[in-house]
N, C-alpha and C positions, 0 to 999 in steps of 0.2 A: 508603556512597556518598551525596553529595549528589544531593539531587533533588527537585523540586519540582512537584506533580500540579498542574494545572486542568483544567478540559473547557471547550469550545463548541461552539457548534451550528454546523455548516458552513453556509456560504452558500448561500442558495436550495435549503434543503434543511428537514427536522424533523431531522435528524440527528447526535447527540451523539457528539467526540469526545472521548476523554478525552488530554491531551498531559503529558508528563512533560518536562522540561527537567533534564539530567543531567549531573554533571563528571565523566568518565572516570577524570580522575586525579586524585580522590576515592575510587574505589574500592577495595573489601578482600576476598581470597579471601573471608573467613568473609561478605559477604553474600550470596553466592552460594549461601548454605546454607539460603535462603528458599524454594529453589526443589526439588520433590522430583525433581527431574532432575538436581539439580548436577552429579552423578558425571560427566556425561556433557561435563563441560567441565572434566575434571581439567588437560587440555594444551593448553586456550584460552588466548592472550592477553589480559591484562585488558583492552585495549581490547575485546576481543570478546564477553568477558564481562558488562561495562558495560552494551553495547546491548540484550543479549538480555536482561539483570536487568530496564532502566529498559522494554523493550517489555512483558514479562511482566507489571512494575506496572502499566503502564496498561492491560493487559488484563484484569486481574484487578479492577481500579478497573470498568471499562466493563462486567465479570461483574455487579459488585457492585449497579450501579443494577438491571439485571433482577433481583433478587432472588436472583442467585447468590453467597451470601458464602465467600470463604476457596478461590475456586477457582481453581488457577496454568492455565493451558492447557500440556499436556505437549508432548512433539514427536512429532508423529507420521511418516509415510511420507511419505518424500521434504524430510524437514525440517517440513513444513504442522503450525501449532498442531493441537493438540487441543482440539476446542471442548464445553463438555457437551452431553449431549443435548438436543436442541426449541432451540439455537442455534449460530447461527455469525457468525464476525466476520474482522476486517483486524487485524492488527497491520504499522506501516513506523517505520522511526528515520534519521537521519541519527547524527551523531558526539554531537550536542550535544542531539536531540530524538528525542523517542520518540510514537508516535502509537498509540491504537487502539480499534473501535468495533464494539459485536456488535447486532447485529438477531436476534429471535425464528424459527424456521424458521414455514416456513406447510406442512401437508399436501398434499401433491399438484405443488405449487412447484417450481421448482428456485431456492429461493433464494439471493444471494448477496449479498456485498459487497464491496469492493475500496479498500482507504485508500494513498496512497503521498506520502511526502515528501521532494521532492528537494532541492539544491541547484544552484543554478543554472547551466549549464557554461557556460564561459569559449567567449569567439567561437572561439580558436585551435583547443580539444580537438571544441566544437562540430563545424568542418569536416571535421576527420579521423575521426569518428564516427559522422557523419549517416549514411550508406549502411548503418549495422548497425542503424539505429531508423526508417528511413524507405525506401519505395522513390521511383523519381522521380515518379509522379503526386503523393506526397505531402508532397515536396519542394517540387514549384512551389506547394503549395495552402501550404506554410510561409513562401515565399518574399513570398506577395500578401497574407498575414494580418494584416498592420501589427504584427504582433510582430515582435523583435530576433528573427533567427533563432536568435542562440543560447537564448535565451527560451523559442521557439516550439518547438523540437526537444528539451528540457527538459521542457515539457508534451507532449510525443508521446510519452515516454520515460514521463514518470510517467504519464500515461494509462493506456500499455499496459501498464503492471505492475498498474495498479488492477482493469484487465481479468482479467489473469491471477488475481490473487489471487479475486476474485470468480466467477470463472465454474471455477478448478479442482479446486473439491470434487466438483464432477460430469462433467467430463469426464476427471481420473482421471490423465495423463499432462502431461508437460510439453510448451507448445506456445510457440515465439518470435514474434518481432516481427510478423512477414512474416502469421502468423494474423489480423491482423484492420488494416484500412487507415484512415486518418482520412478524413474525407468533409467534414467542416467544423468549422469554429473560430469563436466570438464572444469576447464579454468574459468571459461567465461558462460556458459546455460546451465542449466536444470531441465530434465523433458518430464513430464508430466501427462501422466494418461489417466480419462476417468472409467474409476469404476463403477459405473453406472449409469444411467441418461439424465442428465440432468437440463429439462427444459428445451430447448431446439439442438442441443449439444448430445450428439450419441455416445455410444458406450466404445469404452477406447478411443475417442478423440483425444488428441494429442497436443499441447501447446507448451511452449518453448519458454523457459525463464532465462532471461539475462542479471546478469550480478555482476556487482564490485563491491569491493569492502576496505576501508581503511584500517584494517586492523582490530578497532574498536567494534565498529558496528559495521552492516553490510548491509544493500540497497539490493532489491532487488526488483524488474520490470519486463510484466506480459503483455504484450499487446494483440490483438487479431482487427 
């Protein structure tokens, strides 16, 4: 499969990620043999196999700076990478890009991190989807943000996926949208408060989304 590694540092952050840019249909069962999981995608569509290949590289890239060489992350429960021991990381892709970024564990922590890369939904599929990514208080808080709402509802979407990826190695269970509500939006975060406990995580704790967007699509990154 064609594809090509870079990294950079996310915005108003220290934060290395590593991005793969990939052609789906480039790809060849036998590269799927890089990976000591493969079997487990014997009756995958090569588009699906694609993502998962070009995400694995760039995780295995973003291993390799901490001084993990040669290590794939496997799949573990409920689909979540396996990350080696004393780290953990994001992997997110769209069709054409692939993202992802491990930070070291701290003892005693609950650390995490959360990478997500969207593309950006059209005004039409925007309206008819908003109510599964937002409730109304944070609809009108999309509506006065001086973003396009489809934009705007875009980044609430990637937010909360960054959330999830970040905070679910310690609360253990899957938890949707409605878990944690936007509180405010600038040029560069997202604040995010949950409504609820979720796992060592109290009710209204608060954690901070960074973003940038090309235009096209937009990245978006939680870390604690």
């Amino acid at each position: 499969m064609q594809a090509h590694l870079t990294h950079f540092i996310f915005p108003g952050t220290a934060q290395r990620i590593v991005r793969v840019d990939f052609a789906a249909s480039t790809y060849q069962p036998s590269d799927l043999l890089w990976l000591p999981h493969a079997s487990r995608f014997a009756n995958a569509v090569n588009k699906r196999c694609a993502e998962h290949l070009a995400g694995r590289i760039a995780a295995s890239e973003a291993l390799r700076s901490h001084g993990m060489n040669d290590y794939i992350p496997g799949i573990g429960l409920h689909r979540a990478p396996c990350w080696p021991p004393g780290f953990t990381g994001s992997i997110s892709h769209t069709d054409k890009i692939a993202l992802a970024t491990v930070i070291p564990d701290s003892p005693g922590e609950h650390c995490g991190i959360g990478v997500d890369i969207a593309i950006i939904i059209n005004a039409y599929d925007a309206q008819n989807i908003a109510d599964g990514i937002v409730n109304a208080a944070e609809r009108e808080l999309l509506d006065i943000c001086g973003l396009p709402f489809a934009f705007a509802l875009t980044l609430a979407f990637s937010a909360k996926e960054s959330l999830f990826k970040a905070l679910y190695r310690h609360v253990g269970y899957y938890f949707d949208f409605s878990a944690a509500e936007i509180t405010a939006i600038n040029a560069q975060t997202l604040e995010l408060k949950l409504t609820s406990r979720l796992g060592p995580f109290e009710k209204e704790q608060c954690f901070i989304a960074r973003w940038n967007s090309d235009g096209e699509q937009l990245t978006t990154l939680i870390q604690r």
